[in-house]
N, C-alpha and C positions, 0 to 999 in steps of 0.2 A: 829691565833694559834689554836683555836677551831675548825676553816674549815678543817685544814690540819689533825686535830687530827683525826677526823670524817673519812677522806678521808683512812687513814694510819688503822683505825681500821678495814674498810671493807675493805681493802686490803688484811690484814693479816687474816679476814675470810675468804676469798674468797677461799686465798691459804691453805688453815688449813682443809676448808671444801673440797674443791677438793681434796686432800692429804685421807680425809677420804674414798670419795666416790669411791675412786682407789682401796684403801688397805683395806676397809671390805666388810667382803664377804657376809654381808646383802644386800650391795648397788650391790651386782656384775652381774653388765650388760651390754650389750655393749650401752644400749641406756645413761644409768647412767653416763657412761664415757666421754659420750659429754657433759653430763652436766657439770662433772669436766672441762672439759678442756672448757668450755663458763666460766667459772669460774674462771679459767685462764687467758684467755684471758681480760678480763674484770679487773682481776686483773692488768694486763699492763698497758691497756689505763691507769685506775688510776693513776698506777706507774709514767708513762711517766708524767701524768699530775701535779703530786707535784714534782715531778724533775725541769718541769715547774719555777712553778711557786717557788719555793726553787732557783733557777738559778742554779739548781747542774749541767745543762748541758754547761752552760758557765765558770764554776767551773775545770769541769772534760769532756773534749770534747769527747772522749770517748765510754762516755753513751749516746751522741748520736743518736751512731748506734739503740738503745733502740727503742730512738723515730723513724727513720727511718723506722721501719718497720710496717705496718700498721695492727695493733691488731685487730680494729675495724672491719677491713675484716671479720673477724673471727667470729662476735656475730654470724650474719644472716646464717654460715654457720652451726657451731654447732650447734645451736639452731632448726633449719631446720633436721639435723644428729638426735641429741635427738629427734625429733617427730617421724620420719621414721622409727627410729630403735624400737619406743614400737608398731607398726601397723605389720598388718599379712603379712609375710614373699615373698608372690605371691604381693604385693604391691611393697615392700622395691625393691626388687630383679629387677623393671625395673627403677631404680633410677641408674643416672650414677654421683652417688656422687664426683668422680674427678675434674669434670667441676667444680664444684663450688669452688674450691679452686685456679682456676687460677685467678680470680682478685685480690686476695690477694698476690700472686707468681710476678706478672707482677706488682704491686703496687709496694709490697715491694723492689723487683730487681730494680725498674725506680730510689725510691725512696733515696737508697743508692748510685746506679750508681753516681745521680747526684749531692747529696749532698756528695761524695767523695772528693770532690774539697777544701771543707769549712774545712775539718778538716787536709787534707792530704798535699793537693796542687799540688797536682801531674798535672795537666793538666789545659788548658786554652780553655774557649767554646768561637768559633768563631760565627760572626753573621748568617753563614749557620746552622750552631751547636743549634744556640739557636729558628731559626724556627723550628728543625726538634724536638728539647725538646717540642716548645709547643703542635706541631702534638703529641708529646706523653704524654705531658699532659692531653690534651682535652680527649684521649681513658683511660686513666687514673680516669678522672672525668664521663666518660660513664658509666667505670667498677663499678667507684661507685654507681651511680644512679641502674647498675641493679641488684650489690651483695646486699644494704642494702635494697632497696625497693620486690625484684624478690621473692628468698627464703622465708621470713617472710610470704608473700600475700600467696604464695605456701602453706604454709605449715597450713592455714586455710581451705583448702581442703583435707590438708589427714589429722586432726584433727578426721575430721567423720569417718573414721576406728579404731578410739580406742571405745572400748565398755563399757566399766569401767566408769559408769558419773561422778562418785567425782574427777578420774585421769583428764576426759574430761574437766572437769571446771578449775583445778587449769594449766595446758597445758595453753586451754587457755588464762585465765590471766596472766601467763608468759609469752606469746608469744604478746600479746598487749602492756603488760607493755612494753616489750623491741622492739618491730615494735616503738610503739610511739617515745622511746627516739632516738631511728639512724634515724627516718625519723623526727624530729627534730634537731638531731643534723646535718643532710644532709644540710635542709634550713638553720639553720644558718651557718654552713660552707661556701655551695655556696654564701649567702649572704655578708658572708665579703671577698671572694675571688674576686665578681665581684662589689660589689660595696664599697669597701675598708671601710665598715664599724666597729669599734670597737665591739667585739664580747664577749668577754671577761668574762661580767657578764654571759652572757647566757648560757655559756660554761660549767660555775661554777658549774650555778644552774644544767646542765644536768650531770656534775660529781657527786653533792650532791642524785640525783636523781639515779644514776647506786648505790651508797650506800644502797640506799632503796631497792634493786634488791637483791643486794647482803644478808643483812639481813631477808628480808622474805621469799626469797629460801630456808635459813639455817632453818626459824622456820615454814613455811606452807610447803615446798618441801621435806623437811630431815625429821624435826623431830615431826611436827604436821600430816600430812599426811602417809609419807612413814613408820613411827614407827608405829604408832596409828594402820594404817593397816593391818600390820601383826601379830600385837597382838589379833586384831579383829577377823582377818581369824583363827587363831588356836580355837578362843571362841565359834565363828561358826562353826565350825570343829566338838568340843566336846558336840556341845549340840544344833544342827538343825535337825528340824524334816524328812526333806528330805533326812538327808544322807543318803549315800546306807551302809545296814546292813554288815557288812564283820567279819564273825566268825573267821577268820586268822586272824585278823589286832589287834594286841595288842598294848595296850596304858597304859604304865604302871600308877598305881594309884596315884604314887608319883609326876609324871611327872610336873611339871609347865610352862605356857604359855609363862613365860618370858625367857625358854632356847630355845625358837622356835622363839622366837623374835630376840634373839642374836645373831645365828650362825644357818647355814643351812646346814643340814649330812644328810647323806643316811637315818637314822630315822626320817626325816623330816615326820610327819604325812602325809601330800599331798603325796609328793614322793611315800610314803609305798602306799597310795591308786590309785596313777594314775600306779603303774606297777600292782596291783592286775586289776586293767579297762583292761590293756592290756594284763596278760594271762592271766585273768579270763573271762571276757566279749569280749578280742577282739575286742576292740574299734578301730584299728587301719588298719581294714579292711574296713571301713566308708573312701573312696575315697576321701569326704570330710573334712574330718578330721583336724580340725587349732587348733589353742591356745585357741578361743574365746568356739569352744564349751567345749572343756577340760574343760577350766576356769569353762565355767557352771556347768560341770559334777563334779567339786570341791569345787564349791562354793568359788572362786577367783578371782581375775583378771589378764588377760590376761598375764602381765607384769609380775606378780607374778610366773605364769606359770614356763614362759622362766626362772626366777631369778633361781629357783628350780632345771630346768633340767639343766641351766649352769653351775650350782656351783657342781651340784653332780654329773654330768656324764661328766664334760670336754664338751660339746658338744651344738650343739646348736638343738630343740625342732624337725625340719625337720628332721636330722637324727637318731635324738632319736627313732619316729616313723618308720622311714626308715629301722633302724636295725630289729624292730619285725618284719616287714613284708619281710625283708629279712631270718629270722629263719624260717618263716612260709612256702616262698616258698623251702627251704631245705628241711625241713618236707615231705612237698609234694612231692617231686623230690624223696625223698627213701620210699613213700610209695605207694602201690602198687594200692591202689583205684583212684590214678593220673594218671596212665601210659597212658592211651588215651589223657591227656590233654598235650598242649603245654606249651614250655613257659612262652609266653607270656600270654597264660591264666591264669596260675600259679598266674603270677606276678598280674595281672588285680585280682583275687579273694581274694590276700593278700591285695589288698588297693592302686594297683599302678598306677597312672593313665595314665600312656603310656611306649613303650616298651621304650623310652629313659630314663626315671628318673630310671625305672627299671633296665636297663642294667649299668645306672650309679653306683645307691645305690650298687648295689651286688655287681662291681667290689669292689667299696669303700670297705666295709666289708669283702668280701673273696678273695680279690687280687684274682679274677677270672671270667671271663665272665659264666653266669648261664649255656651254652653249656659246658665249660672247668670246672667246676664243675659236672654237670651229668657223662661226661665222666669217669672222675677219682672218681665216688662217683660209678661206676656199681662193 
């Protein structure tokens, strides 16, 4: 009664906290979002596991389908998703995140195809039928060895592209904590599949254990780390000796640290200073240009960055930049100290760093290639 109580509570965090991390717009990221949905997912397995052990699936056949479909696909993929999406953009962008979701697709299809029979009855598997199920078993149990083992090991190499060490450390120990339990729960899986071992306890204990996941995400991931932090950022904001001086940027007297913590608006302190960086200084002619130096030029993290330009401009931090340096080659195009210059020089002196991203952004922004612009601009 206590086990399942335990189990039924961090269920219902799981889904409470995902539910938050969707609909506020503190959390609003795209890397945040995989965490809800590892959160998610994780809330299933649960699920499926006190349905289990409840016999609600012998009860109500039905729910089932619940269990047929393999959640657990899911940790190594999200989990993997969340790391890639808080690292700089030239990284994320050669990731073919698709792939990873077919062992989960081929799992789940095998796993209903075959267990259609047990609920439905609709079909009878012949002895050719049932070599050709183990041939897709066996690729079955592949996919598993390289969805939960491949991703997780992965993704302690693009760990090193987050720049943020307090993010970097608690990352980490999310991402051990849950390598450990699927590459436990893998062996004993395999273990009672091939040597028809009772498994049963060990099972429990690695359910008891995703609770634990579940619970210190909410209090080291949500609200000990990701709150604490931006409350921190606005303190350092108000009162670091290196910020840069800006006679424009009013901060009303009244203001308090905790409406910056709450919700994030165009008056977001950051915001107001990283567009004054970009018409004031023109930071965004730096070819180099990412999150991480922003971050430093703000005294933030990287993460926090993106959170900032996503929530307040629709958009994601590339094109953010992409737009100034599109205004700027316009500029130049009607001003007449440009006329000798090309282009593509244009483009290369605004920050761009080749004629394709350049002929890209500008269509983006002015539905027009920078030629069909000059034309209809003389």
């Amino acid at each position: 009664m206590i086990y399942t109580t335990l189990l039924n509570i961090a269920i219902f965090q799981g889904i409470v906290l995902g539910v938050v991390i969707l609909k506020s717009s503190l959390f609003n990221s795209t890397s945040n979002k995989y965490l809800a949905y590892l959160l998610f997912a994780l809330s299933m397995v649960l699920l499926n596991y006190v349905f289990e052990i409840e016999g609600a699936f012998k009860s109500y056949h039905l729910l089932c389908f619940l269990d047929y479909i393999d959640w657990i696909f899911l940790l190594p993929v999200f989990i993997f998703l969340f790391i890639i999406n808080r690292i700089d953009d030239t990284v994320k962008n050669r990731q073919r995140t698709y792939l990873y979701y077919i062992p989960f697709v081929y799992s789940s299809t095998f796993t209903i195809i075959y267990r259609l029979n047990d609920i439905l009855g609709i079909y009878k598997i012949t002895g050719s039928g049932i070599f050709i199920i183990n041939i897709l078993r066996l690729i079955q149990l592949l996919f598993a060895f390289i969805i939960i083992l491949f991703p997780p090991f992965y993704s302690y190499f693009m760990i090193r592209h987050l720049k943020d060490p307090q993010e970097k450390k608690w990352v980490i120990t999310l991402l051990t904590t849950l390598y450990l339990l699927l590459s436990t729960w893998l062996i004993t899986y395999m273990t009672g599949f091939f040597l028809g071992i009772d498994i049963s306890s060990t099972m429990s204990g690695l359910a008891l254990s995703a609770t634990f996941i579940m619970h210190w995400t909410a209090y080291i991931g949500i609200y000990k780390y990701k709150l604490a932090k931006n409350k921190e950022a606005v303190y350092n904001f108000l009162n670091q000796d290196s910020a840069i001086p800006y006679p424009n940027l009013q901060i009303a007297e009244n203001s308090a640290p905790q409406e910056y913590k709450e919700t994030i608006t165009a008056d977001n302190l950051y915001f107001q200073k990283l567009e004054l960086l970009c018409k004031n200084d023109h930071i965004y002619t730096d070819s180099t240009l990412n999150r991480e130096k922003v971050a430093e030029k703000l005294g933030i993290s990287a993460g926090y960055v993106s959170q900032i330009v996503n929530t307040i401009t629709g958009d994601n931090f590339a094109n953010y930049i992409n737009q100034y340096r599109v205004e700027a080659v316009k500029e130049m195009i009607s001003d007449p100290e440009y006329e000798n210059y090309t282009l593509l020089t244009m483009g290369l002196e605004a920050g761009f760093t080749s004629k394709t991203t350049f002929y890209k952004a500008f269509k983006k922004v002015t539905s027009q290639t920078p030629n069909e612009y000059k034309n209809t601009s003389k």
